[in-house]
N, C-alpha and C positions, 0 to 999 in steps of 0.2 A: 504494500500500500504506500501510494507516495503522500511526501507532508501535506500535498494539498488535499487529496482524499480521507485524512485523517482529523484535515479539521474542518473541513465538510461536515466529517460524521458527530463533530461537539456540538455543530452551530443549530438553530434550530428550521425549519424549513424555510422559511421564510426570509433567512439571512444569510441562506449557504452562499449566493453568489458575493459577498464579501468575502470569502477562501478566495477566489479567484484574483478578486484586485487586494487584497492582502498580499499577495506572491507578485503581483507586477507593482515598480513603482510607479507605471502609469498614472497612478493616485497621487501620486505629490505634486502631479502639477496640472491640477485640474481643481475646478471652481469649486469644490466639495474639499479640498487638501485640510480647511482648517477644521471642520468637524467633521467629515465623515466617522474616521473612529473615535476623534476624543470625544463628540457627546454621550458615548457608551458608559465611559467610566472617567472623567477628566482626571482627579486624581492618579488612576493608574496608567494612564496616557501619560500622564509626567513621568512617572517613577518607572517606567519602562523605555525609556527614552525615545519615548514615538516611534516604537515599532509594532506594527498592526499586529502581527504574529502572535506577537508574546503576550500584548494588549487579550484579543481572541482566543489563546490559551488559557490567561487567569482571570477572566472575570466571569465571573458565577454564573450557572447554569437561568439562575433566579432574574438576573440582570438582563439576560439576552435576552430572557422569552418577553422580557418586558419593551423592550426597546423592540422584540417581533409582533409585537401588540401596537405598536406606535402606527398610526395610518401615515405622519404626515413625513415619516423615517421613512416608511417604506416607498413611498412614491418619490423622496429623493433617491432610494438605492435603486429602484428600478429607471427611473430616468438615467442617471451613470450607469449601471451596468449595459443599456442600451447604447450608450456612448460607446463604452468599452469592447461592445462585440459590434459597433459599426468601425471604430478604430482600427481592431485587427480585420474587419473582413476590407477594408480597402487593398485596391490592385498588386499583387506580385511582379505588376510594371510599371517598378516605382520613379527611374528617369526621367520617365517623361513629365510628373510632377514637380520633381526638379527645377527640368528644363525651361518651364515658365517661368522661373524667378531671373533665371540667368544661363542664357543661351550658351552652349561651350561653341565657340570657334571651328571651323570645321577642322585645320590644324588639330585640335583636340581632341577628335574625335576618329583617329585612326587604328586604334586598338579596338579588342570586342569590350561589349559592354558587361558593366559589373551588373552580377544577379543574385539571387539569395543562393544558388547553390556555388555560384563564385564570389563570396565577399569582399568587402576591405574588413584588414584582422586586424585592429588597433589596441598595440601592445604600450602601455604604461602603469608604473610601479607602480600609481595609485588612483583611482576614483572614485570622485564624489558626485555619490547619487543623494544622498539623504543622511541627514544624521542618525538615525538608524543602523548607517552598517558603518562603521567608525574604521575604514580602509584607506582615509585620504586625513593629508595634513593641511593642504591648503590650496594657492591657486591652479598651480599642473592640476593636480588631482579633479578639481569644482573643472575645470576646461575639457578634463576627460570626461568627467559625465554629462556636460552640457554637450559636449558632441556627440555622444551617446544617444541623448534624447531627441537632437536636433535628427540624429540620423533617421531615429524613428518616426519620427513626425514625419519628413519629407520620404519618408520610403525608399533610403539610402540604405543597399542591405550592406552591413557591418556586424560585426562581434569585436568585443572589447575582449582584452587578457590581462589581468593583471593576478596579484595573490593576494592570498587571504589570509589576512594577520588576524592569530586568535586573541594575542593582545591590542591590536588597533597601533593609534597613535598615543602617547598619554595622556593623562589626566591632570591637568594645570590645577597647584593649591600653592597661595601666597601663606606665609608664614605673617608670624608678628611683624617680624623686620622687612614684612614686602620682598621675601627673597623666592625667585620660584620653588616650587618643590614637585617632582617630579613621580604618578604614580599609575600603573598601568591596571587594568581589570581585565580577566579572562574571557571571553564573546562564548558566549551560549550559541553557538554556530547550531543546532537543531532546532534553534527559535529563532533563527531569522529569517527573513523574506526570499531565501535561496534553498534550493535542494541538492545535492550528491547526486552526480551523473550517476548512471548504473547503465549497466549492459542489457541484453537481453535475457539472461538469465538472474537478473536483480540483485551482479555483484558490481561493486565502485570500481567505476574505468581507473583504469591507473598507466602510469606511465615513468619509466624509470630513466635516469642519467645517473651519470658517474661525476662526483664532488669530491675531490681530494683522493681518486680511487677508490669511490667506494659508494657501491651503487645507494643511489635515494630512488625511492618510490614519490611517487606523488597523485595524490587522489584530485577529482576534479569537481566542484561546484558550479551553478549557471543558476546566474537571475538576472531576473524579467525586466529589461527596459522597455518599458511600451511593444515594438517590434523587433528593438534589439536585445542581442543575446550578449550578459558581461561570462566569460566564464574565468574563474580562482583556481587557480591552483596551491594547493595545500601539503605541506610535509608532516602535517602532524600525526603520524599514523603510526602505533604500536611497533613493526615491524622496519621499522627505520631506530639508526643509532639515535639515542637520547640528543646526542649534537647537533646533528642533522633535523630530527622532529622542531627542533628553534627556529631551522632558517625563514623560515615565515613566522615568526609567534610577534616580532615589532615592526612596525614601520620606520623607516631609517633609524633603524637601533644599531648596538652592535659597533664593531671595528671593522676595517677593508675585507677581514674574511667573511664579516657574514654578510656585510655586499656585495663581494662577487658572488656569493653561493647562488643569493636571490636573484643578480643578475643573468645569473646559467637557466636558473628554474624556470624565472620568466621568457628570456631569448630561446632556448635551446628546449627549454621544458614546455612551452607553448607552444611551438612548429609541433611538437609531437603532442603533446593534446590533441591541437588543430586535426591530425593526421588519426589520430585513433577514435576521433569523433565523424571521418569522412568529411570534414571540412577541407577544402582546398580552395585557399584564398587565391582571387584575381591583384590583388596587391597589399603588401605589409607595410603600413604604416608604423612608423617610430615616433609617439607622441615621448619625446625626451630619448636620451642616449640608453638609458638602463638597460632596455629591451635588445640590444644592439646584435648578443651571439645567436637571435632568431634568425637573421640572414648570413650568418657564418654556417646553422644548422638547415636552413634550406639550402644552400651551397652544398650541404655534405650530401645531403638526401638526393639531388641531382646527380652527384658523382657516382652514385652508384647502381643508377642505369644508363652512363654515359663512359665512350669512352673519350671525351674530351678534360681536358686538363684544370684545374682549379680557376686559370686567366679567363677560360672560356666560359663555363661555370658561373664565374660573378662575373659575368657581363650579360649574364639571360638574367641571372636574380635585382640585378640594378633597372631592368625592364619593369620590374614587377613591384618595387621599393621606394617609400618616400621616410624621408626625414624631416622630422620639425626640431630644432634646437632653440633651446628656451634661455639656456644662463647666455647673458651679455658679457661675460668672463670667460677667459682661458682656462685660468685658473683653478674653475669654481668648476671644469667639468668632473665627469665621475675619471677617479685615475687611479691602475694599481702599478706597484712595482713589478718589475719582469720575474723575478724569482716566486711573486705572489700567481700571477698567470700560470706561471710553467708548472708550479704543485698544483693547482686547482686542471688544470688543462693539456698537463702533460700527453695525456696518451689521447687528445683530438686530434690534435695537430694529423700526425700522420692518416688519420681516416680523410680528409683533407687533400692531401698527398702533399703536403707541406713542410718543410724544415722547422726547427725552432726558430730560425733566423727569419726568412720569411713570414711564418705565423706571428711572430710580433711585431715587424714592422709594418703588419697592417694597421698596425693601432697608435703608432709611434708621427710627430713630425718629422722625425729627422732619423730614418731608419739606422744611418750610422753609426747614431749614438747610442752607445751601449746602456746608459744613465738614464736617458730619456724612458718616461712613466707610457704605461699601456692607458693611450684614453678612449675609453668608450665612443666618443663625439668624434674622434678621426677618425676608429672603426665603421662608426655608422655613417659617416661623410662618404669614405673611399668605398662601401655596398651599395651606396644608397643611388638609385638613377635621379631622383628629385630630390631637393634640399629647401627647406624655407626658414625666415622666421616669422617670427609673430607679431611685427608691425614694419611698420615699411624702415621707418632709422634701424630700427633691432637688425632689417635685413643687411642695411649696409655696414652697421660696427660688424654682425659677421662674415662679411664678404672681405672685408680688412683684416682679421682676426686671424680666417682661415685661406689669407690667402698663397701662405706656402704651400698646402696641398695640392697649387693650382701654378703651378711657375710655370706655365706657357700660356695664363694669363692676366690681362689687366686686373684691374680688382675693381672695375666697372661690368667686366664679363664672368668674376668665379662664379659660376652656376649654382647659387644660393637667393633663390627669391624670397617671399612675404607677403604672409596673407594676414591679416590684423585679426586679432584672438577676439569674438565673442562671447556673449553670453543667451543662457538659453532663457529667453526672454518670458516664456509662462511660469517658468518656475519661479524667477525673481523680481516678480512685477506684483507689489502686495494684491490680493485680491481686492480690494476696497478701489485701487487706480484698475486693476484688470476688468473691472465691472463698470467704471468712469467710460474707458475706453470703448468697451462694447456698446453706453449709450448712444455714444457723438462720432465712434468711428469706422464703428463695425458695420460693414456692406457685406451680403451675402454668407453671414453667422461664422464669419472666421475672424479672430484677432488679430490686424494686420499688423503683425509685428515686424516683419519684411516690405512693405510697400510705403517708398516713403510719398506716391501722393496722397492715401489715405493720411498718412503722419500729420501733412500740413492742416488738416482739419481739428490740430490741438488749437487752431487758433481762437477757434470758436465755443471752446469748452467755456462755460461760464466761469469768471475766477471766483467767485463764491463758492461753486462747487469744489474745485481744485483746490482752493487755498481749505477748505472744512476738512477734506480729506487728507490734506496732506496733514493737520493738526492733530488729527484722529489717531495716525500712526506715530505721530509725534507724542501727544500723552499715552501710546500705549510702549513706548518706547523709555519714557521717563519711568512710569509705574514698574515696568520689567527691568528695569537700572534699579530702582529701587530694592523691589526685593530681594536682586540677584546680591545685592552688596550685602544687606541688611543679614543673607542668608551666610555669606561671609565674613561677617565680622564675630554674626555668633558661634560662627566655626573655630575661627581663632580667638575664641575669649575673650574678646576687648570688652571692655568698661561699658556700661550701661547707658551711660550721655554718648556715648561714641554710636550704642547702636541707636539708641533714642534720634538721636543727630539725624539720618538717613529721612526721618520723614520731610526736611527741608532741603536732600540732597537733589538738586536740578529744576528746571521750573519750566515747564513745558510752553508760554511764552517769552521766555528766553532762544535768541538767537542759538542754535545748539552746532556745533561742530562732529564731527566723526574721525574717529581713525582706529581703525582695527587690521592690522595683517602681522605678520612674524616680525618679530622684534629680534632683530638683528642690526649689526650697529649701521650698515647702510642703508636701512630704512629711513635713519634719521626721528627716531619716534619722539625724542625730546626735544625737536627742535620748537617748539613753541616755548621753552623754556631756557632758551639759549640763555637771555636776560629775564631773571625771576621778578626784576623792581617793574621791567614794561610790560613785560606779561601779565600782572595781576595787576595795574593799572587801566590796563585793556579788560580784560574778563571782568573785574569787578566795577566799571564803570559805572557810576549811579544813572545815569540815562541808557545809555546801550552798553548792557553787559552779557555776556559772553561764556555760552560753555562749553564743556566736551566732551565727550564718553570715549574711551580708550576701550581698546579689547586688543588680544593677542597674544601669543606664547612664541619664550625664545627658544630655539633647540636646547636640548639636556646639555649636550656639549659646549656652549655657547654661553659663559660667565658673565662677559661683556654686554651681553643682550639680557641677560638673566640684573644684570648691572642698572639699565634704563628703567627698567620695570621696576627697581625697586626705588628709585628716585622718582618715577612715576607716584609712587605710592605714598613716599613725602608730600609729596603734591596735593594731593588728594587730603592730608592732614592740615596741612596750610591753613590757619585759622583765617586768613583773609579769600584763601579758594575752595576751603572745605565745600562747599554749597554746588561749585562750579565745574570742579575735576570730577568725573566717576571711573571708574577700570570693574570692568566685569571681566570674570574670570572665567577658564578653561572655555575660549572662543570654539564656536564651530561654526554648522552653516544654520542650525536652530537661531541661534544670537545674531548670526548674521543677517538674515532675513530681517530680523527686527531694527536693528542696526543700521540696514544701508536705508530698508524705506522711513525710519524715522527720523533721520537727521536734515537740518536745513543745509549744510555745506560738508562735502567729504575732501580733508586733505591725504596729499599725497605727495610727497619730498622722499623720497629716495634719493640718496648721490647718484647722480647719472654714470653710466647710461641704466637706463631699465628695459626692461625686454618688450612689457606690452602693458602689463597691469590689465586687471577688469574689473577689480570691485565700482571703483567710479562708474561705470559702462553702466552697471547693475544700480546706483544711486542715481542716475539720470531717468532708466524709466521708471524711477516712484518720483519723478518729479523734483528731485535734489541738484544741486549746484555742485560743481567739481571746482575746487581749489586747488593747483595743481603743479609740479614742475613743467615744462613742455618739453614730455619725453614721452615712446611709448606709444599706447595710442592715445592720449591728450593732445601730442602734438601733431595728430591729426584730425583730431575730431574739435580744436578748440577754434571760438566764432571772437573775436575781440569786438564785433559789433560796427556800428558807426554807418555813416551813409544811409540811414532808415533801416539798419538791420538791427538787431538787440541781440548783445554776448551772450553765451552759453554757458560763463564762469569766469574762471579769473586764473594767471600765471603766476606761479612765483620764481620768483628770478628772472636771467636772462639767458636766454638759447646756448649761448653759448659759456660754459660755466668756467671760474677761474680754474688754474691748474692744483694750484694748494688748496686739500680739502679743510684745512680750519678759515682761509678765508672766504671759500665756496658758502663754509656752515653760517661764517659773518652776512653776507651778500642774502642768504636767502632766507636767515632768519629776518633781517630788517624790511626785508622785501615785502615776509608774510603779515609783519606786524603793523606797517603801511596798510599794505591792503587790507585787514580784519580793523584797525581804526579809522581808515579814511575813506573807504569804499563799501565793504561788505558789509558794517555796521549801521552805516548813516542810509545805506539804502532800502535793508529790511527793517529797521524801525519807522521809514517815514511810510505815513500810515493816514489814506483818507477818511473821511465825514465816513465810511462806512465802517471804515477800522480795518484796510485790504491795504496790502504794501502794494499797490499797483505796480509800480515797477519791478520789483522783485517777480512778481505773479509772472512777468513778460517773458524774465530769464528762466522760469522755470519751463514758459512752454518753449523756448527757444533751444532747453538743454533736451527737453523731450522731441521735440522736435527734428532737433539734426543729430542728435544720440542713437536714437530706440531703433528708425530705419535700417540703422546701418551696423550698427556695432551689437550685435546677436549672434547667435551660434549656426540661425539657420542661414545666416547669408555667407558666413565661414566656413560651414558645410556644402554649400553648395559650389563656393569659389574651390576647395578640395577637389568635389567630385570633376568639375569641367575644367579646372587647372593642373592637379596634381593627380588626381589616379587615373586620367584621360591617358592612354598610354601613347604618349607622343615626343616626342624626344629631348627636349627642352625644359625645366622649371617655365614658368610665367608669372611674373610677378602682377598681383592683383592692388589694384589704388580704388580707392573711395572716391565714391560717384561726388562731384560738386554740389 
């Protein structure tokens, strides 16, 4: 019996078909996401981390049949589940849905075409679908699963690979002294939204490689993206060395051994998933380097019905292979030492038909050198037939970066395009503006989150409406800061007026700031604190004053970032910003949601360069203002206005940034604290006879406006499909429509 027939048989008739969308997360990003389950049991909707499964497992027989007694429950669940089986029964020819949005060139269109029984296999370390299944840390991850979804929606057939960490990512807990602390929980992997592949005889596929000499097994999971299929692979199995059963238990945990392990699993251990499930991808995607020895192990698999040579070999697999590179650093890519390769990979090479010499300067710049580190991002550079990055600057710092690889070319021709990273717009557009949107712009019952002439009809959305709603998420954003702190202070025993205090912490007609992503030191997370005496000059101003809520976690290994945070946390004591600073603790995408659609301005200061960033992308369609470096995609998507146009948000600093990073930190901190006193302040407080910032109301449809069209997953998905897996010879780099 499979998990879904098992909880078929708990539910009561009338509610079996929530077994069904409990197992897809098709549900999370549908107009039902905020209660379809938690009205069941809200309480245990929290305490199970909004996960349907677990939710439908322990709530009382007594509870269901109550809620199977509700008429006006049930005619919501029948109306979605009729969604749900019109969704999956849409066409197996899904291209041509595509094709509407964005025609491929007929150049592009010289290969066959991708189908569900030929996919694209999109291998990365981590994906965020839902906080629910706790496999992702941050943005890579939220980009895998918004492609995921997006693939589903346009009827892009795809399967995602990644692993399945039984401990996840951690668990973010500030101590007294605001230090992080670091702590993982085990995943009840039988109570989540995925099943254990099985064979036809009802035992677990499995599939084995050799790690250090010494074979691992690995068993397979698969769940439900709307139409696409993620599948996990997992070592945790009885019959594996105790060592080995780890290499999946954390997310970027561990030391270089047990990242390369997981990078073998995922590269090498996915082609053979892929392969003992009868999948045979039309092209393998590399969202990040991690996944990279998947096209070393499709190389080998071809070697061994051919008698062509390894040169020959990865020149059909480079036909078949795209790369997307994310870190804007050399430095920062995945890199192990040669001696570390050669134990872990000693006896591939020759299946291969490769030397040791050869097999690592595939991975090496500068084969020569014997010193020089094996990097994942050369390997998957010199497989891959297509390379991009993920905004049009990201593409050319990497066209400069990687262009030793390429010495018989300019570094205007290294063949590394760029297509600008998305977000999947149903998911992170709060429901309250998703329902705005459907009033004033929804033509023929789709949400046009892709068309930007429907777009221009935000102009017409009343701002009374807009500005009510945007407020709505704003105090439900203030009240959710509250208790989350409140819930943390009594965690760490503080004083009684300290948690008392919390009932005055933020004030939902206050101007409110945002910033939440990994706190590492080039995010630059203090930089509003550069100067403590202007800073709470600014926030605290008796006519326009000024907040922020913070969220974020620095890696375990990462002191420095682990450092910020906790002078964050002084901050947040500050008897003059007590009221103004808040930091919610152990961020995910639950907080985030609340996060990006409640704030009035999201900043974003990274030391350049940055790769692409998207939370901002996702803060514009709830209507928010992006404050911003211009870099990334800001520096494509920002409007400075003028000429009867009205800006989209605001810059900090100047394009081109100094070379010394403590006078860059000078430059851009004075830059911000201009703008947040003499521009972003004086704008949203001034305030007509009806009490509506009118101008601000303008910027926000302006940020909705030339934002939400464009910068989404499904226009990112689609630029892929008719750019990058079009199997035609050339990368093509993709720009944003005017």
């Amino acid at each position: 019996m499979t998990s879904v027939s098992r909880l078929k048989a708990k539910l009561p008739t009338p509610l079996v078909s929530l077994a069904n969308l409990a197992y897809n997360y098709w549900w999370s990003w549908t107009e039902e996401r905020v209660s379809l389950f938690s009205t069941i049991d809200p309480a245990q909707w929290q305490a199970c981390g909004h996960n349907p499964v677990a939710l439908l497992e322990s709530v009382s027989s007594e509870r269901l049949w109550q809620v199977a007694e509700d008429p006006h429950y049930l005619n919501r669940l029948r109306h979605l589940t009729s969604q749900f089986e019109a969704y999956r029964r849409v066409g197996q020819g899904p291209i041509a849905t595509v094709a509407t949005a964005a025609e491929a060139p007929s150049e592009a269109r010289s290969g066959p075409p991708l189908n569900f029984d030929r996919p694209v296999a999109y291998f990365c370390i981590e994906f965020g679908l839902h906080e629910s299944l706790p496999i992702y840390a941050g943005g890579l991850g939220v980009l895998a699963g918004d492609s995921l979804k997006s693939a589903s929606d346009l009827g892009v057939p795809m399967v995602g690979v990644g692993l399945l960490y039984r401990q996840g990512y951690f668990h973010q807990h500030l101590n007294r002294s605001g230090w992080q602390e670091e702590h993982y929980t085990h995943c009840e992997v039988n109570h989540l939204p995925m099943e254990l592949v099985r064979d036809e005889f009802g035992q677990p596929v499995t599939i084995k490689l050799d790690i250090r000499r010494r074979p691992v097994r690995v068993q397979v999971w698969r769940v439900q993206v709307g139409r696409s299929q993620l599948y996990l692979l997992d070592t945790d199995r009885s019959d594996n060395d105790p060592l080995d059963r780890r290499i999946t238990s954390q997310l970027y945990g561990g030391n270089p051994e047990t990242r390369l392990a997981q990078a073998l699993v995922l590269g090498i251990g996915g082609v053979r998933m892929l392969y003992a499930l009868d999948i045979e991808p039309m092209v393998y995607h590399l969202n990040g380097s991690h996944g990279a020895f998947a096209l070393l192990e499709v190389a080998q698999r071809d070697l061994r019905y051919s008698e062509a040579d390894f040169g020959a070999i990865a020149a059909q697999v480079r036909q078949h292979s795209v790369f997307t590179t994310h870190s804007p650093v050399s430095a920062a890519s995945n890199v192990f030492a040669a001696d570390l390769i050669e134990s872990f990979l000693g006896g591939y090479w020759p299946q291969l038909g490769l030397s040791r010499e050869d097999f690592l300067a595939l991975g090496t710049r500068r084969p020569d050198d014997p010193w020089d580190l094996f990097s994942m991002t050369v390997l998957a550079l010199r497989l891959s037939g297509k390379a991009n990055g993920v905004s049009h600057r990201h593409g050319e710092i990497c066209r400069e970066m990687w262009q030793a690889l390429y010495p018989d070319c300019d570094v205007s021709q290294v063949p590394i395009g760029a297509i600008t990273n998305g977000v999947h717009a149903a998911t992170w557009t709060a429901p309250l503006m998703a329902d705005l949107y459907r009033q004033h712009l929804n033509q023929g019952g789709v949400t046009p989150f892709a068309d930007s002439d429907r777009w221009a009809g935000v102009a017409a959305i009343p701002d009374e409406q807009l500005w009510q709603r945007h407020s709505l998420l704003k105090e439900r954003l203030v009240a959710y800061a509250r208790d989350r702190v409140r819930t943390a202070r009594h965690s760490r025993g503080e004083a009684a007026d300290e948690i008392a205090a919390v009932d005055n912490l933020l004030d939902p007609q206050v101007l409110t700031l945002g910033f939440g992503r990994r706190f590492s030191p080039y995010k630059r997370g203090e930089l509003l604190f550069s100067d403590l005496h202007r800073a709470i000059r600014i926030l605290a101003h008796p006519r326009r004053p000024i907040q922020i809520v913070f969220a974020g976690k620095a890696n375990p290994a990462d002191d420095e970032g682990k450092r910020i945070i906790q002078r964050l946390m002084e901050w947040c004591r500050h008897p003059a910003l007590r009221d103004r600073v808040a930091f919610i603790e152990n961020y995910d995408m639950a907080v985030a949601k609340l996060l990006l659609a409640g704030v009035d301005v999201w900043l974003n200061h990274p030391r350049r360069p940055e790769a692409s960033g998207t939370s901002g992308q996702k803060v514009a369609l709830n209507g928010g203002l992006n404050c911003a470096t211009l870099d990334g995609w800001w520096a494509e998507a920002y409007r400075a206005g003028g000429a009867g146009q009205v800006a989209n948000g605001w810059v900090i600093g100047k394009a081109n940034p100094a070379e010394d990073p403590d006078s860059q930190n000078r430059q851009d901190a004075d830059s911000l604290y201009d703008l947040l006193e003499h521009h972003i302040a004086p704008v949203y407080y001034q305030r007509d006879r009806a009490g509506l910032p009118r101008q601000w109301i303008a910027m926000m449809k302006a940020s909705i406006k030339t934002c939400a069209p464009y910068y989404n997953s499904d226009r990112m998905v689609t630029e892929y499909l008719t750019q990058m897996y079009a199997l035609s010879p050339e990368p093509i780099a993709v720009g944003p429509s005017s």
